[in-house]
C-alpha positions, -999 to 999 in steps of 0.1 A, spaced: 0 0 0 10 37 2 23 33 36 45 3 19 55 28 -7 65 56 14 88 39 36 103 16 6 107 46 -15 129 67 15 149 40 25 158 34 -15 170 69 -17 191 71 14 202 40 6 218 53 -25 228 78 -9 251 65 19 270 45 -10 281 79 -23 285 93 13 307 65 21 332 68 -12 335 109 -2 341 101 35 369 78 27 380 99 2 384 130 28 394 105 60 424 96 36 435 135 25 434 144 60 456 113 69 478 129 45 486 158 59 519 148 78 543 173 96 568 174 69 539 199 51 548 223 72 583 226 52 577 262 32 590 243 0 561 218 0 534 247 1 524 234 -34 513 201 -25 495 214 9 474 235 -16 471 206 -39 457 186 -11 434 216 1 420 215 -35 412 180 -36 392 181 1 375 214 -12 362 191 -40 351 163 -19 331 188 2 317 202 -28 303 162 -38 294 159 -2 271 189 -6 255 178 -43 251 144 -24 231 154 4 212 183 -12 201 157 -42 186 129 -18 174 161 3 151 167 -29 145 130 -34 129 125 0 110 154 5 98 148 -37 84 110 -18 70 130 15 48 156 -14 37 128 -38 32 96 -14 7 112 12 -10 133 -17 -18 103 -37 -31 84 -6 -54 108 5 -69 110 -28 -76 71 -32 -87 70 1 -112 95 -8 -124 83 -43 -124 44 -21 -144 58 8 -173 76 -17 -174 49 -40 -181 21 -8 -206 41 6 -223 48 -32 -225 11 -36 -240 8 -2 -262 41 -11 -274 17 -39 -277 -19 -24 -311 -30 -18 -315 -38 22 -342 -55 43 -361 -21 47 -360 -18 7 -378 -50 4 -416 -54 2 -433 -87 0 -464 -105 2 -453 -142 10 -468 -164 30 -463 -168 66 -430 -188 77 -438 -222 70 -459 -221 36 -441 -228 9 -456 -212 -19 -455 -224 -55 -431 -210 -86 -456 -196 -102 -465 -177 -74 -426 -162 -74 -426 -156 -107 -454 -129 -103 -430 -107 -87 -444 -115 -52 -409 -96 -39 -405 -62 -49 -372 -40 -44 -369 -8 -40 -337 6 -46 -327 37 -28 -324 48 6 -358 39 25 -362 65 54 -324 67 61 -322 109 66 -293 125 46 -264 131 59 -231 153 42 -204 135 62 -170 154 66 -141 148 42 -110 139 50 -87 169 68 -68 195 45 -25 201 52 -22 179 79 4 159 55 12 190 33 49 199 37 57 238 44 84 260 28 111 248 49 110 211 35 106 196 70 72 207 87 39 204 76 12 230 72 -12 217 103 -40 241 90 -67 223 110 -93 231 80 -112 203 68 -127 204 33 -156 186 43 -171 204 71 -204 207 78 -219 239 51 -233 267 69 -254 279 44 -262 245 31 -245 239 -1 -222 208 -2 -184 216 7 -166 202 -21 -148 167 -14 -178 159 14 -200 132 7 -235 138 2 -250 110 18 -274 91 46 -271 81 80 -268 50 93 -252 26 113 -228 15 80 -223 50 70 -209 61 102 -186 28 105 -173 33 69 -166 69 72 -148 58 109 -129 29 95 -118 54 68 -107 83 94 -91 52 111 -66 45 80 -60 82 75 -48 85 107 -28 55 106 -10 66 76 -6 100 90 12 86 120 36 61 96 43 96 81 51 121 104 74 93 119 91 87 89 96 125 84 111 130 115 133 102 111 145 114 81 153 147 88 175 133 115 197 110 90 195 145 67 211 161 101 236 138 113 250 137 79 256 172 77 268 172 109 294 147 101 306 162 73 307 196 89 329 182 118 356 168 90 353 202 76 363 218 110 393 193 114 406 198 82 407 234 83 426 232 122 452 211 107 456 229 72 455 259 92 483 247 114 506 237 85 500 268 67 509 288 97 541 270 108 554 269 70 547 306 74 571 311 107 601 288 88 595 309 59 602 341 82 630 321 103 651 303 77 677 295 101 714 297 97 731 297 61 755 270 53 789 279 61 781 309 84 788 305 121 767 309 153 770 332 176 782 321 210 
């Protein structure tokens, strides 16, 4: 189902994901391993700054990474939820038209004999039992639709837009909402219409988990890769500034001597 498809569909993407994740982490664990003392030496500044450009460019696929499975997930979190609501809507008013429709006992009007009696084909085939289709003095009923932007993410990719507005509710002026279901009531219409509020809220639950889930992996990644970012920078900066004091200090020139 769509709860099947939302969770599948996530952990596909992230799953993609932390293969490329992996590749760049190694790929930045090993240029930072590379920075030994000996880079320090001002004559080596070339291949300090060839390093710093390779880790600038495994950031920069770190960032296309995560901002690509970013768009991924919160594509599934729009599409998923949107498409669920809507079959559970067209599922809900076509049950209840087909039980808007179905002949029940109070539909039925016949003249048979009394329990017992047993009366003769002939008899039947004069259309002894008549059906009435149609509601028979059910009263009508416009039952609520299903809530608006409770699953509806906001501008910030990671909320959702809890309006509290439901596009079914009750008219005031007595013109049918659009999405309600113009109806009757009865026992089977209000169990339906439960049982469907029942799987909407299932779903809803399934999702805002997943969602918050999610934006923690989204987090921790960035989090992981900003604290790489922050080491390399300390120990680049480091090199850079002791090859900066030697280059100030040479020291003593061959053949000259010290100073007692």
């Amino acid at each position: 189902g769509h709860r099947g498809a939302l969770q599948f569909r996530i952990a596909s993407s992230w799953q993609r994901f932390t293969e490329g994740w992996k590749a760049v982490k190694d790929k930045q664990w090993s240029l930072l391993d590379s920075l030994s003392p000996q880079l320090a030496d001002p004559n080596r500044a070339a291949e300090l700054e060839a390093l710093a450009g390779q880790y600038s460019q495994c950031v920069a696929d770190a960032a296309g990474l995560l901002a690509r499975v970013r768009e991924e997930i919160l594509a599934v979190f729009r599409e998923v939820p949107a498409a669920f609501v809507e079959a559970l809507g067209q599922n809900a008013k076509a049950i209840i038209h087909v039980v808007d429709t179905t002949p029940r006992p109070a539909h039925i009007e016949t003249d048979e004999p009394p329990l017992g009696e047993r009366p003769s084909i002939k008899r039947r085939t004069r259309g002894c039992v008549k059906l009435t289709l149609g509601p028979a003095q059910l009263p009508e009923r416009v039952w609520h639709d299903l809530p608006a932007g409770e699953m509806e993410l906001a501008p910030d990719g990671w909320t959702v837009v809890l309006s509290g507005e439901q596009a079914g509710a009750p008219p005031a002026d007595g013109d049918v909402p659009q999405g309600s279901i113009s109806s009757y009531r009865s026992e089977v219409h209000k169990g339906l219409i439960a049982r469907r509020d029942v799987c909407y809220e299932e779903f809803k639950v399934c999702f805002l988990q997943q969602l918050e889930a999610t934006r923690g992996w989204v987090r921790d990644a960035d989090t992981d890769g900003a604290a790489r970012a922050g080491l390399w920078s300390r120990r680049v900066g480091e090199l850079r500034s002791c090859a900066a004091l030697a280059g100030e200090n040479p020291g003593p020139v061959e053949g000259e001597e010290e100073e007692e």
